[in-house]
C-alpha positions in Angstrom: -42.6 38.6 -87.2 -42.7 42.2 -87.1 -42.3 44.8 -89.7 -39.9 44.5 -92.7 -36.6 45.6 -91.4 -37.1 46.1 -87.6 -34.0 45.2 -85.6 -36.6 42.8 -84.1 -36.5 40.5 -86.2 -33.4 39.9 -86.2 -31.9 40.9 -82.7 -29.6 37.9 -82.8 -27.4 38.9 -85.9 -27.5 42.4 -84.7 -26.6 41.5 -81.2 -23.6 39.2 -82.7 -22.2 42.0 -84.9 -22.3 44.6 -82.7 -20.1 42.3 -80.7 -17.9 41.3 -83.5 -17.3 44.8 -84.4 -16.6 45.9 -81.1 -14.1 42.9 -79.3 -12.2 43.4 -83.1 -11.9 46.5 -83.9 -11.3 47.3 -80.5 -12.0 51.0 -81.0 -10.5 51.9 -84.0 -12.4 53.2 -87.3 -11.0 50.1 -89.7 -8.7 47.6 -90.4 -5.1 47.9 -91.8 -5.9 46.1 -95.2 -8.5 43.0 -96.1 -5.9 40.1 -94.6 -5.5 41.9 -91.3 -9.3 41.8 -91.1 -10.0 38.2 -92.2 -6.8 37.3 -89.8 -8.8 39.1 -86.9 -12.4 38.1 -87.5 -11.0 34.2 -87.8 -9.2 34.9 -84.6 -12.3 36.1 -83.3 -14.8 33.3 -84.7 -12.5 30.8 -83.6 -12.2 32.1 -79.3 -15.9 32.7 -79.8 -17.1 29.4 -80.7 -14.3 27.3 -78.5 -13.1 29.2 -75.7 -15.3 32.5 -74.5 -17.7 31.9 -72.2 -21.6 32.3 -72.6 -24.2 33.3 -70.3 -26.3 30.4 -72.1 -23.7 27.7 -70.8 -23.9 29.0 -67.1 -20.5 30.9 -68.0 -18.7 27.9 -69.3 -16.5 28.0 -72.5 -18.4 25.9 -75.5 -15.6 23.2 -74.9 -16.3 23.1 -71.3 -20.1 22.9 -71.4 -19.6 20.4 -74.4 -17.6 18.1 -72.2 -19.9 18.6 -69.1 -22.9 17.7 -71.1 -21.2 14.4 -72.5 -20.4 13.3 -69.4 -23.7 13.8 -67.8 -24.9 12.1 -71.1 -22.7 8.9 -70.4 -23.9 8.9 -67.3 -27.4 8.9 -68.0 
C-alpha cells in the first residue's frame, strides 16, 4: 500500500472508469438527462461483462472463455 490517495492503490477502479467514461460518453461533456445515463452505463456494464473481449481471457468474450473453461473442466 502506498500513500493515502495515490492512483496506486487503486489503479484498477481508475483504469475501469476512465474506460467507462470514455466508450460512454464517447466524447461528449455529459449526458442528456439521469435516465439517458443509467440507460447507457447499463448498456455498457452489461457488453462489458458478457460480450467484450479481455486481454485476461486471451481476447475471448467472458461468455466465450466461461464456456471454454467449462469444457476443459468436464473434460478434466
Amino acid at each position: 500500500m502506498g500513500a493515502v490517495g495515490t492512483s496506486a492503490d487503486n489503479a484498477l477502479a481508475e483504469s475501469f472508469n476512465a474506460t467507462l467514461k470514455r466508450e460512454t460518453l464517447r466524447g461528449a461533456r455529459r449526458f442528456n438527462g439521469a435516465r439517458a445515463c443509467r440507460l447507457a452505463v447499463f448498456r455498457w456494464t452489461t457488453r462489458y461483462n458478457t460480450r467484450r473481449r479481455h486481454s485476461a481471457n486471451g481476447q475471448q468474450a467472458p461468455i466465450a472463455y466461461e464456456q471454454q473453461s467449462a469444457t476443459l473442466t468436464l473434460a478434466a
